[in-house]
C-alpha positions in Angstrom: -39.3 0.9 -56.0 -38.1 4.3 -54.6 -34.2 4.5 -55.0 -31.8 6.4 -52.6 -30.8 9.0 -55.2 -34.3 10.1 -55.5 -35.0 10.2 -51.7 -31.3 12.6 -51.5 -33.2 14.0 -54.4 -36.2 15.0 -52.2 -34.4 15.6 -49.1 -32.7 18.5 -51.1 -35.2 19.8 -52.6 -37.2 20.2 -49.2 -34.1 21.8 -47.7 -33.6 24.1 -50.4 -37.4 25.3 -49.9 -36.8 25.8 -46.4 -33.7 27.9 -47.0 -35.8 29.7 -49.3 -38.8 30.2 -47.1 -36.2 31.4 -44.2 -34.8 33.8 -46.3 -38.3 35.3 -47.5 -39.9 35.1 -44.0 -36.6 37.2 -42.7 -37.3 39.3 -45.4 -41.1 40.0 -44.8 -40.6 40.4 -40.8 -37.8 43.3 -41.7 -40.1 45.2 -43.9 -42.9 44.7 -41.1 -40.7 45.6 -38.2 -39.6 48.7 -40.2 -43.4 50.0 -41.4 -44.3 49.4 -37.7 -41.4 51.6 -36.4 -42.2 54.3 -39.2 -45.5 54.1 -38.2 -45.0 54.2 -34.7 -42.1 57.3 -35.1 -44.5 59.4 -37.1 -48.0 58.5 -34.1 -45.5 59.8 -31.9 -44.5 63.1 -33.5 -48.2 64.2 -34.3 -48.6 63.3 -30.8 -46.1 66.1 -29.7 -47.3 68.2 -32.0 -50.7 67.7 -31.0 -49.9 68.2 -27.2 -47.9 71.7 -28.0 -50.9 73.0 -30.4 -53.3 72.0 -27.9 -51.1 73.9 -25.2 -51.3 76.9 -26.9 -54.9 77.9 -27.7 -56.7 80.4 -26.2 -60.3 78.8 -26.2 -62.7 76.0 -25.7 -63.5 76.2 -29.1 -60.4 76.3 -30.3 -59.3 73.3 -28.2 -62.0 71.4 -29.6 -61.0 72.2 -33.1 -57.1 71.0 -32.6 -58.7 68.2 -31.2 -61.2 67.1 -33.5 -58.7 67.7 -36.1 -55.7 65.1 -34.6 -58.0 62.7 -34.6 -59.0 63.2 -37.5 -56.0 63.0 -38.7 -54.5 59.8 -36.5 -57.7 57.7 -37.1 -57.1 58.3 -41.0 -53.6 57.2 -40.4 -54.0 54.5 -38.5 -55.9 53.2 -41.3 -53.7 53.4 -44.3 -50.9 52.3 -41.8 -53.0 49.6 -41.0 -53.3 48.4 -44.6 -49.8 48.6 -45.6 -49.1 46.4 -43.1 -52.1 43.8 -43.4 -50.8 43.6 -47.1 -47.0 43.1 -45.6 -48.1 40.3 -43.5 -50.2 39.1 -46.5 -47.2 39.1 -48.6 -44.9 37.8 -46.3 -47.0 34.7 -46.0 -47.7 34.5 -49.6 -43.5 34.5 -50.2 -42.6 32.2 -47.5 -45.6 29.6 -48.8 -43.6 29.6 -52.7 -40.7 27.5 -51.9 -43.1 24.8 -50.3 -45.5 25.6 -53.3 -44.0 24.4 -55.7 -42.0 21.5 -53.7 -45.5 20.2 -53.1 -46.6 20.3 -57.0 -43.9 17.7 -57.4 -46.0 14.9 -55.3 -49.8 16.2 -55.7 -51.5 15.8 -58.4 -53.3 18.3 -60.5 -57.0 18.0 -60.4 -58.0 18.3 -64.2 
C-alpha cells in the first residue's frame, strides 16, 4: 500500500527535476541565443567588409577573386558556426533530460 509521505515524497522529487530542468534549459537557450548573435555580428561585419573590398577593385578579375574569396570564407564559417551550435542544442537537451533521468531510474527497472 502506497503511503502519503511517499507520494509528497515523489511529488517533490518531480518538482525539484523540473526546477532543475528549467534552470538548465534557461541556461542552454542563453548560450544558444548568444553563439547565434556572435555569429550573426561577425556574418555581418565580413559582409561590410566584403561590400567595401568589392567597391574598390579595379578589375573583373579582381572582383572575382574578393568574391570567390568571401565565400570562401562565409561558407567555411557558416560551418563551424553551425556545429557549435548543433552541439549547443545537443547539450542543452542532454542537460535538461538529467533531472528527469535520474527521477525516472527511481520507478524503471534496470534491464540486467
Amino acid at each position: 500500500m502506497i503511503k502519503i509521505e511517499e507520494i509528497q515524497q515523489h511529488g517533490k522529487e518531480q518538482f525539484d527535476a523540473a526546477v532543475a530542468a528549467a534552470g538548465s534549459l534557461q541556461k542552454g537557450v542563453q548560450a544558444i541565443a548568444i553563439a547565434v548573435g556572435d555569429y550573426t555580428r561577425k556574418s555581418f561585419e565580413d559582409g561590410n567588409a566584403f561590400t567595401e573590398k568589392l567597391a574598390g577593385v579595379k578589375s573583373l578579375d579582381k572582383a572575382i577573386e574578393v568574391q570567390t574569396e568571401y565565400a570562401k570564407t562565409a561558407y567555411e564559417t557558416f560551418v563551424v558556426e553551425s556545429q557549435k551550435i548543433g552541439e549547443l542544442y545537443a547539450d542543452l537537451a542532454r542537460q535538461t533530460y538529467k533531472p528527469f533521468e535520474d527521477f525516472a531510474a527511481k520507478f524503471v527497472p534496470v534491464a540486467r
